[in-house]
DOFIKOL-910338 format. One record per residue (C-alpha): z, y, x. Coordinates in nm, 3 decimals. Example, Ala and Ser with C-alpha at 12.3 -4.5 7.8 and 13.67 -1.06 7.14 Angstrom:
Z_Y_X
0.780_-0.450_1.230
0.714_-0.106_1.367
***
This chain:
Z_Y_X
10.482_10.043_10.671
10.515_9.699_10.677
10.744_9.517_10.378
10.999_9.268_10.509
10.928_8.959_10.274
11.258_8.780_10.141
11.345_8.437_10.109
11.285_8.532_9.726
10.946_8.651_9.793
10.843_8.330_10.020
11.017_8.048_9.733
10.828_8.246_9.495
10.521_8.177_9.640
10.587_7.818_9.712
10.652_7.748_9.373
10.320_7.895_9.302
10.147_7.689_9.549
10.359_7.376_9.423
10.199_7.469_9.043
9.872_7.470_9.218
9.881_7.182_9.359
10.010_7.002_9.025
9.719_7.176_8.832
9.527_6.983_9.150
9.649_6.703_9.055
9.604_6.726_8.668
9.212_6.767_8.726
9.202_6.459_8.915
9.415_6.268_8.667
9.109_6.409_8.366
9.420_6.605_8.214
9.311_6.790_7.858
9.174_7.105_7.991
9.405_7.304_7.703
9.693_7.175_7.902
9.543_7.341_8.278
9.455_7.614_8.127
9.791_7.662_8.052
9.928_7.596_8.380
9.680_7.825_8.511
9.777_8.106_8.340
10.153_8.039_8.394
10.041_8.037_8.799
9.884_8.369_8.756
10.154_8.550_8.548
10.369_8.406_8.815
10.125_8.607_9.107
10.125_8.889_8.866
10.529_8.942_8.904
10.501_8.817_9.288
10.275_9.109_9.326
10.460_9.297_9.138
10.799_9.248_9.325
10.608_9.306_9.654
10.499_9.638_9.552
10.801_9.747_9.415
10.978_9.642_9.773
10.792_9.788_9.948
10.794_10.090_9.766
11.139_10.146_9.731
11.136_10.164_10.107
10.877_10.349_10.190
11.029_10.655_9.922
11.370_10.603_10.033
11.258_10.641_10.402
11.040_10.967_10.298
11.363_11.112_10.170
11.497_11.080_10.451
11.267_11.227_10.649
11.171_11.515_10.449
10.854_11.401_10.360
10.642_11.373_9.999
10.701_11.073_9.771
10.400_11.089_9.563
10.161_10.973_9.834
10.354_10.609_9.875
10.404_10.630_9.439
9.966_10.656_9.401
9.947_10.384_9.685
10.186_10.181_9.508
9.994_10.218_9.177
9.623_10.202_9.325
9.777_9.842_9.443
9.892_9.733_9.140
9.566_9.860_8.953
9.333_9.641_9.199
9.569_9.402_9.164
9.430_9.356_8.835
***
C-alpha cells in the first residue's frame, strides 16, 4: 500500500536537505569538525524521526484498512518493525 506523504513529511525532509547543505557549506568554509559532527548527527536524528513518522503513517493505515476488511494486523505490525530495524 502506498503512504500518502504530507506536507509535514515533505518540509521535514527539506529541512533535512537544507541542514545538509549547510553542513556542505561548513566543510568548505574549514569549519571545526566537532561542530559538523554535530550537525551531522542532528541531520540523522532528524531522518531517524522522518523515518519514523513514515512508518508509523503508513502503518496506521494499512491496520486500520485490515480492520476493515477482516483481515490480520500482525503481518503490516512485523513489516512495520522489519522497516524500522533496517532502518537502523
Amino acid at each position: 500500500m502506498m503512504v500518502e506523504y504530507t506536507d509535514q513529511m515533505k518540509n521535514r525532509v527539506k529541512r533535512i536537505e537544507g541542514q545538509l547543505r549547510g553542513i556542505l557549506k561548513m566543510m568548505e568554509e574549514d569549519t571545526d569538525c566537532r561542530d559538523i559532527i554535530t550537525q551531522l548527527s542532528a541531520s540523522r536524528t532528524a531522518l531517524d524521526r522522518t523515518m519514523g513518522l513514515i512508518v508509523s503513517k503508513n502503518l496506521v493505515d494499512c491496520v486500520e484498512r485490515a480492520i476493515e476488511e477482516g483481515e490480520d494486523t500482525q503481518e503490516y505490525v512485523d513489516q512495520a518493525v522489519n522497516l524500522l530495524v533496517k532502518s537502523r
